[in-house]
N, C-alpha and C positions, 0 to 999 in steps of 0.2 A: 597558156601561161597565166590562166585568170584563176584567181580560188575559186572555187564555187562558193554559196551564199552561208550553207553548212559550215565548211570547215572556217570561214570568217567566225562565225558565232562561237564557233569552237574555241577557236582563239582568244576574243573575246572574253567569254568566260574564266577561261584560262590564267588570263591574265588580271583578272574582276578577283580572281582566291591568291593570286601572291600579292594582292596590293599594288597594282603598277594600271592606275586610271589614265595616267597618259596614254598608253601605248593602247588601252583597251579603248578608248576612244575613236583612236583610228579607223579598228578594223568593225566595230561596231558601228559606227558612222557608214561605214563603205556597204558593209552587211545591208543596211537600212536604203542607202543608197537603190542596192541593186533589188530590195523587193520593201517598197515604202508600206506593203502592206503587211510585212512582218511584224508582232507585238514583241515578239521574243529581242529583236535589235533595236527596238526604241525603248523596249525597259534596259535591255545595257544600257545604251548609248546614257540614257538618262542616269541609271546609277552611275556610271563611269563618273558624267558630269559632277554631280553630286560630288562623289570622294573625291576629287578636287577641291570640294568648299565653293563652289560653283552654285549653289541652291538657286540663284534667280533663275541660271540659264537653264538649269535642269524643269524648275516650273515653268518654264516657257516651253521646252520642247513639249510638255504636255500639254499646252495650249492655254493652259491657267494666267488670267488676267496678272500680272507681276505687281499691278500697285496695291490692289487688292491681298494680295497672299501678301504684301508685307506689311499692311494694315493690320490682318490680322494674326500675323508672328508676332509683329508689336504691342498689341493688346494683348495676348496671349503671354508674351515676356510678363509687360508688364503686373500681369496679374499672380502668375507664378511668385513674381521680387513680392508682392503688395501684401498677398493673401493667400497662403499655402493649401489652404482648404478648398479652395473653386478650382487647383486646379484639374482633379478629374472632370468636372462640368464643360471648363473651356476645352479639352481635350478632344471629348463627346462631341463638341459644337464644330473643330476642329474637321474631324472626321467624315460628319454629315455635310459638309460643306464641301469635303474633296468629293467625297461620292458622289454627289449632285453635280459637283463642276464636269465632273470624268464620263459624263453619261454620255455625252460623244463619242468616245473611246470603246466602249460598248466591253469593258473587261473587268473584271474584278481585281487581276492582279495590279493592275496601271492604276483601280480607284484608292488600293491600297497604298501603291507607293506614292500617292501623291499626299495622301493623308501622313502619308513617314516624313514627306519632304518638309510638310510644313507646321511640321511637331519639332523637328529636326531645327527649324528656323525659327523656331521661337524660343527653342531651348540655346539655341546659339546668343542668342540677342539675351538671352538671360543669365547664364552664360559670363557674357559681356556686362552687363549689370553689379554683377557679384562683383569681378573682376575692382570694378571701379569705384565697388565701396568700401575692399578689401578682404571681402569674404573671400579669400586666397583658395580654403581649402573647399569649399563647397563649389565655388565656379573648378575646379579641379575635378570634381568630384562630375558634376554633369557634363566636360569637354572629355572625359573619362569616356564616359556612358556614349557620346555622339561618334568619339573615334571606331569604337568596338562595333557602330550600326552603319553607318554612312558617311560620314566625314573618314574615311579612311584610309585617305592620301594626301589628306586636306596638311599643305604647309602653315598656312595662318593658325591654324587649330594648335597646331606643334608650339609655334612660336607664343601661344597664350599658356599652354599649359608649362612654358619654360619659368614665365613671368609669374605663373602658379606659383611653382616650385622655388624661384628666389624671395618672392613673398613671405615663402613658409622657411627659407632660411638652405634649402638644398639645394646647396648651389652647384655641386657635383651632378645632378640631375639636371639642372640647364644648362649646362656646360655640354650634356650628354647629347638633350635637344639640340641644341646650336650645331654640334660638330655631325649630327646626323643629316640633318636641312643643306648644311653648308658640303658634306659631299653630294648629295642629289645634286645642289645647285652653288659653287661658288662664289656667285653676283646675287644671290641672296641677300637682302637689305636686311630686313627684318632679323635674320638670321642674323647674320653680323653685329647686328647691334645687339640682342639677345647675350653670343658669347661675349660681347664688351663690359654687359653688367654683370656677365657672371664672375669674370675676369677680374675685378674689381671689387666684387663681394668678398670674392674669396680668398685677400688676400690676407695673409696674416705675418708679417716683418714688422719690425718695427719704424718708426717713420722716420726718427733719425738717423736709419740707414741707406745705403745705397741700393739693397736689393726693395726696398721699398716704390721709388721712383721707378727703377726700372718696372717694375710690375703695374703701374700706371700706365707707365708709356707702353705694355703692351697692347692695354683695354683701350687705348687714345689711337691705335697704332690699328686696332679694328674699326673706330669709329672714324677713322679715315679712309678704310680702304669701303665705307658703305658710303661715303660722303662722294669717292671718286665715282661709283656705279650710279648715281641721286643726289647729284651736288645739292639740291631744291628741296630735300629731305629736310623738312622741320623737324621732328622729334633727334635725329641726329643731332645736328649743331646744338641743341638745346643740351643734350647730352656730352657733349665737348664743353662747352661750357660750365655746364658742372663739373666735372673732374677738375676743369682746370681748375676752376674756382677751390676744388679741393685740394690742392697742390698748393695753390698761395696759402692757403688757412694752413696747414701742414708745414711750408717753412716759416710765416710768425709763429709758429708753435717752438719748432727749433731752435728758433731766434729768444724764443722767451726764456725758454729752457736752458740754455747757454749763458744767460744773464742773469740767472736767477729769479726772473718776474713770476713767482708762485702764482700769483692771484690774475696778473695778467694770464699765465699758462690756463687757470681754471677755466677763465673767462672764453677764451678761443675752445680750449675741449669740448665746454658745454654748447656752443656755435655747434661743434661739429660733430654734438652728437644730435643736437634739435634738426639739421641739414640733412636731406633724404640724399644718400650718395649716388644715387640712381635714381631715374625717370622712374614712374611706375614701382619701383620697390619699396618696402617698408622696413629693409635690415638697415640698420646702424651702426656706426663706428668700427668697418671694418679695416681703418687703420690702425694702427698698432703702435704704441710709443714707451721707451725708458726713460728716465728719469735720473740725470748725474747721482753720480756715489754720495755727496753730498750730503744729499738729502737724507733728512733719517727714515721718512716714509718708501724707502727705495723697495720695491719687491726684487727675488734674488735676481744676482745679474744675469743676462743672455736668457730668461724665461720671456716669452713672448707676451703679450697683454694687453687688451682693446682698450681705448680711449675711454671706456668706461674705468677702468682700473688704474688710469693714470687722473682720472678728475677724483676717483678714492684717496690715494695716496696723496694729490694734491691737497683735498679738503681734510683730510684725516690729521697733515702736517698744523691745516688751521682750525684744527680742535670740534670741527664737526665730524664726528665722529659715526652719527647718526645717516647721516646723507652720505658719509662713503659705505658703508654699510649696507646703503640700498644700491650704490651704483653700483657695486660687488656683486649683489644679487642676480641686479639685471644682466651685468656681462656674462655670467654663470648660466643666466637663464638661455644666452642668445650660442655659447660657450659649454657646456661641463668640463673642457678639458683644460678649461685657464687654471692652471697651477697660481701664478701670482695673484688673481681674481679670488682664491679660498685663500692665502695666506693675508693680505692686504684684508679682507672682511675679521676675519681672525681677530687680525690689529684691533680694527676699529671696534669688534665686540668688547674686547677688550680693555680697550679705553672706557666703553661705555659699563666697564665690573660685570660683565655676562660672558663669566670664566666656563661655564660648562659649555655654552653653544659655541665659545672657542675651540674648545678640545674637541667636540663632535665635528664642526667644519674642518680640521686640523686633520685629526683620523680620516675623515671620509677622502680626503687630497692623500693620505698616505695610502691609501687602500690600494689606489692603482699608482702612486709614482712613490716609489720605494729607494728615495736616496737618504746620505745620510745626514742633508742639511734636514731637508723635512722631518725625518725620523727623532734629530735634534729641537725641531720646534712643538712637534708635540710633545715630547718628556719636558722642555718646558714650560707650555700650556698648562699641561699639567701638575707640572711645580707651582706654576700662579693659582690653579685652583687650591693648590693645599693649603698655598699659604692664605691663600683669601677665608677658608674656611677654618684655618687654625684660631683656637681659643684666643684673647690676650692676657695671657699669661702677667705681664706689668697691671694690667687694668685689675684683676681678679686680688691682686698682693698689696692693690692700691700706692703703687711706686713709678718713678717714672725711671727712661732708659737708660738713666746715668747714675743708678742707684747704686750704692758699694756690695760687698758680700754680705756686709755687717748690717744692713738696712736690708738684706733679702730674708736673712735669720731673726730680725726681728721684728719685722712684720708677718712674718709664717708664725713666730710663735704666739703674737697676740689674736692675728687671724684663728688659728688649729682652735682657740681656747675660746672664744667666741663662734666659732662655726662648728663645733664640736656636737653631730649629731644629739647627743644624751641633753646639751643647753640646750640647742635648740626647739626641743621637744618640750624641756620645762618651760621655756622662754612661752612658746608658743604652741599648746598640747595637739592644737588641728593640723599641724601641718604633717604634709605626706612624708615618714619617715625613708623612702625610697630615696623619694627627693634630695633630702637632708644628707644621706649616705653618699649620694651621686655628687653635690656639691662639696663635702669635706674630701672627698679622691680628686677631684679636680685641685683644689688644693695644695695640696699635698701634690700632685705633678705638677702643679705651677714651682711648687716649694724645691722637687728635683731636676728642674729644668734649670731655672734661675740661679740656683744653690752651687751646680755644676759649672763650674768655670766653662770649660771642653763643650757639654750641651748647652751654655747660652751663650757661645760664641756663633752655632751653627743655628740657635734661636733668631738669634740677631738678624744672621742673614734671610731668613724668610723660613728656616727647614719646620715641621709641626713635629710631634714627637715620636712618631713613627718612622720619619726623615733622617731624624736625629739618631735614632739608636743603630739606622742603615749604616750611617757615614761611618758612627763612630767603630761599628760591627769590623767594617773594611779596615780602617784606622787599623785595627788592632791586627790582624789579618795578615796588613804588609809588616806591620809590626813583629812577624811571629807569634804574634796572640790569637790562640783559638781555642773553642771548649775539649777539653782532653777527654776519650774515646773510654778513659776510667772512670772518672770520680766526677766528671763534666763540669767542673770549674774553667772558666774562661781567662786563661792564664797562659801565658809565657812555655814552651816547651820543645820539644826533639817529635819526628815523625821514627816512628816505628817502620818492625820489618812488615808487618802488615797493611801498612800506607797509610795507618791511622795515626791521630795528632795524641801526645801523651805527652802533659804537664812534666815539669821539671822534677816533682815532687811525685809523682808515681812511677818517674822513671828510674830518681836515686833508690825509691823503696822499691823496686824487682831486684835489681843488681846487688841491691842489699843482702835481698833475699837470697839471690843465686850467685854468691862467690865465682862458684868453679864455670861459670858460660864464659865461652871462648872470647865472646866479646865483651867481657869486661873492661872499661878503661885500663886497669892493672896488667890485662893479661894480653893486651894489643902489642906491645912492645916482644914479648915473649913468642905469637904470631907469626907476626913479621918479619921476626929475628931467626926465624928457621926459613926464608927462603932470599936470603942474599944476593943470589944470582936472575935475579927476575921471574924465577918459575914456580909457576902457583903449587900451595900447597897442597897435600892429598888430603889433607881432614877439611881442608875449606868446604868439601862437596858433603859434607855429613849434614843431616839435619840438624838444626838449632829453635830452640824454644822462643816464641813472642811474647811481648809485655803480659798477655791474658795466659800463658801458660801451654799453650797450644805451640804442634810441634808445625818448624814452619823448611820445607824446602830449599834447593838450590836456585830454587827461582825465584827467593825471594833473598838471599842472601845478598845481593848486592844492595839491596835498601836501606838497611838497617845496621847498628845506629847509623846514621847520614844526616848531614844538614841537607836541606832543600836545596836542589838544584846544580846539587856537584856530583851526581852520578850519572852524568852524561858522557863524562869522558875518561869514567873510573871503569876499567874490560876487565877486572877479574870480580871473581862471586865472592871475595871478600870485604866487609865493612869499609868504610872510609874511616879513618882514623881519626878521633877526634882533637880539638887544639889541643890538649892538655899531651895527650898522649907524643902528635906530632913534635913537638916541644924537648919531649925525652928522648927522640930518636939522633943517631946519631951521624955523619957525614955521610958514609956508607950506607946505612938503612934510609937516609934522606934520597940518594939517586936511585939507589933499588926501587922508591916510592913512585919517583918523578917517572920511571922506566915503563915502569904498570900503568901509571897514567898516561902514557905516551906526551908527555911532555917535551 
């Protein structure tokens, strides 16, 4: 019932390529056991050790002095952090040193692997270095490189590259670490504490809510169940303490907030963004806070927003403008998807008259969150830049805003006659006649803007004059004013059978022209009055001529003439009758009417 020594090693191996150094431990130990003169089961045995994170005990199985190899892993670190340049040299030294120690061994593979273990241990200790002075992503970067060679079951290695990854802000990636650690091993400390700052990092509520708390008390509810396994656990309790301590700064925040203490609110934010919210991490403010309706600096309601965006909108209320603007940045920075983080910076560009880099942060938030409040702030962004960039119009006419019609006319005409390219030229023969040209047309639009009761009411309000001629365009529009499809005068008119708009005045002039068309106002009554019984006529389906002369179908006879928007519940393919006509019709041709229309 004994393995032989073989299918041990086999095993071994085996289990050395899925990653599982525990169990290869065993049977490589037992291998070594039953033939001590094996090389093949003291290098398992040793890797084994190794992927563990085991490095002393692995250089001890090869007989290497332990105080020694860590003298020189630590010089080695050392020199790595100090001096990137020596380190192929210390490498070299590194190597010549295993080879020499291993001449007992009498193997080249063993002298090798002894040279990996204590490259391996220095790169660890360095490693660790990085870690401690924040270089997050390069200590990342070589716990990378150690997992892929030898550390490759190593728990500690995991639980470093977790605290990598929350450093660098991925906190979905320690999260990942922690819950991989933590089913290997349950009673996992290290592990435990890991997902409690990920936990934490990653929360984003805001803090005067309730789901807020709860999501503390879940990170506090981890660093209790590492507290029951290591009650003696220092870095624990140190990290209890912080949260809590975060929880109390969170409800004075509440408290201030509730009360109106702006400046006290500021005051506690900036505490809690300078406050590392975690041991070992360098993320910030991943509490999240609203701001009462109140306030005018409010970002839109129920959009979530780090503590960096509520010290914006706090300082932005107290007219530092400049310093919310950066804390926008930063939260953005640590964020891209804080919606209220690009509208709160907006603000404060704003305040500070830097209308364009408003509209471009504006746009960039609409790009990916397409509602119609945002959609609404960029069109006005962009109102604020027109009007910031519109001429002034009173400054140019030398008047001020409460000047009469009578005062707009006579400062245009003393202006014209003074600024009057042809004087200007005599006045002054050098000056660039462009110029002079370009100055009397400004003018002159100052003189139609202001002059314009209708455009200098929509002046007034901020519009420039390309605004103005929008509004007033619409204005006319709902009005029934629009350019007729004839003579294109922007006037008052009837749509045709053709679905084009035609002035009142080339409408009377066709009918003029065409007595005998069936739709004549005159001849509507005549019409009508041959089908008494509600049933359409036989000539309704003939073709009939459009305003342009053109012969126009049955498919288009229900349009024409028609006011807008009463042929929805007119079913036969002839005209709607117009008031004049309607008016002449009589009780009888009235219900006939109403019958057709299903009235």
């Amino acid at each position: 019932g004994v393995l032989p020594t073989a299918v041990r090693l086999g095993m071994a191996t085996a289990l050395l390529r899925l990653r599982r150094a525990k169990e290869a431990i065993g049977f490589s130990r037992e291998a070594w056991e039953m033939d001590p003169s094996s090389r093949e089961a003291k290098e398992l045995l040793v890797r084994a050790t190794a992927g563990l994170g085991d490095l002393p005990g692995a250089l001890a199985l090869l007989g290497l002095n332990q105080s020694v190899a860590a003298d020189a892993a630590l010089a080695d670190g050392s020199a790595v952090v100090v001096s990137a340049e020596k380190e192929g040299e210390e490498a070299e030294e590194q190597v010549a040193a295993a080879t020499d120690a291993s001449g007992n061994h009498g193997g080249a593979d063993l002298a090798t692997l002894q040279a990996e273990l204590l490259e391996a241990q220095a790169n660890f200790t360095m490693a660790e270095a990085l870690l401690e002075g924040g270089d997050f992503a390069g200590a990342l970067e070589v716990l990378r490189e150690l997992e892929s060679m030898l550390l490759f079951d190593c728990p500690s290695l995991v639980v470093r590259m977790g605290r990598c990854y929350l450093g660098l802000g991925e906190t979905s990636r320690a999260m990942h670490a922690a819950a991989t650690l933590l089913r290997r091993d349950p009673t996992d400390v290290e592990a435990l504490l890991l997902r409690a700052e990920a936990q934490f990092e990653s929360i984003e509520e805001h803090i005067d809510g309730g789901k807020w708390e709860e999501q503390v008390g879940a990170a506090l509810k981890s660093i209790r169940q590492a507290l029951q396994y290591d009650p003696e656990h220092s870095a624990a309790a140190k990290l209890r303490r912080q949260m809590r301590g975060h929880m109390d700064l969170v409800r004075q925040i509440q408290a201030a907030s509730a009360g109106g203490e702006w400046r006290r609110m500021e005051e506690l934010l900036t505490g809690l963004l300078t406050r590392p919210p975690s041991a070992g991490s360098s993320g910030g403010g991943a509490a999240a806070v609203s701001l009462p309706a109140a306030d005018a600096s409010q970002p839109p309601e129920g959009d979530p927003f780090t503590a960096e965006v509520a010290t914006a909108a706090v300082v932005t209320a107290a007219a530092a403008a400049e310093a919310a603007a950066a804390d926008c940045a930063e939260a953005l920075r640590r964020d891209a998807r804080l919606a209220a983080a690009s509208v709160v910076r907006a603000r404060a560009l704003q305040a500070l008259e830097r209308w364009g880099e408003a509209v471009e942060v504006l746009e960039a938030l609409h790009a990916w969150k397409k509602d119609d409040d945002i959609f609404w702030k960029v069109e006005w962004a962009k109102f604020e830049l027109r009007r910031a960039r519109r001429p002034d119009y009173y400054a140019m006419l030398c008047l001020s805003k409460d000047a009469s019609q009578a005062d707009v006319r006579t400062a245009y005409r003393r202006l014209s006659v003074e600024m009057h390219p042809d004087k200007q030229i005599q006045r002054n023969p050098d000056i660039d006649p462009v110029k002079a040209r370009a100055k009397f047309q400004m003018l002159g639009e100052a003189f139609e803007i202001l002059g314009t009761p209708a455009k200098r009411e929509f002046y007034d309000k901020g519009y420039d004059a390309q605004g103005i001629r929008e509004c007033l365009q619409v204005r006319k529009r709902f009005a029934g004013q629009m350019p007729c499809a004839q003579c294109g005068e922007d006037e008052s008119g009837k749509l045709g059978s053709d679905f084009k708009w035609y002035c009142n005045l080339c409408w009377d002039r066709y009918y003029r022209e065409h007595p005998d068309d069936k739709h004549h106002p005159d001849n509507l009554r005549q019409n009508h009055g041959q089908d008494t019984n509600g049933h359409r006529s036989s000539s309704s389906s003939s073709p009939r001529p459009t305003l342009d002369g053109r012969s126009s179908g049955t498919a288009h006879a229900a349009a024409a003439p028609r006011q807008p928007g009463a042929a929805a519940i007119w079913q036969t393919d002839e005209p709607l009758p117009v008031p004049d006509s309607v008016d002449a019709l009589g009780v009888a041709e009235l219900k006939s009417l109403l019958r057709r229309m299903h009235v």
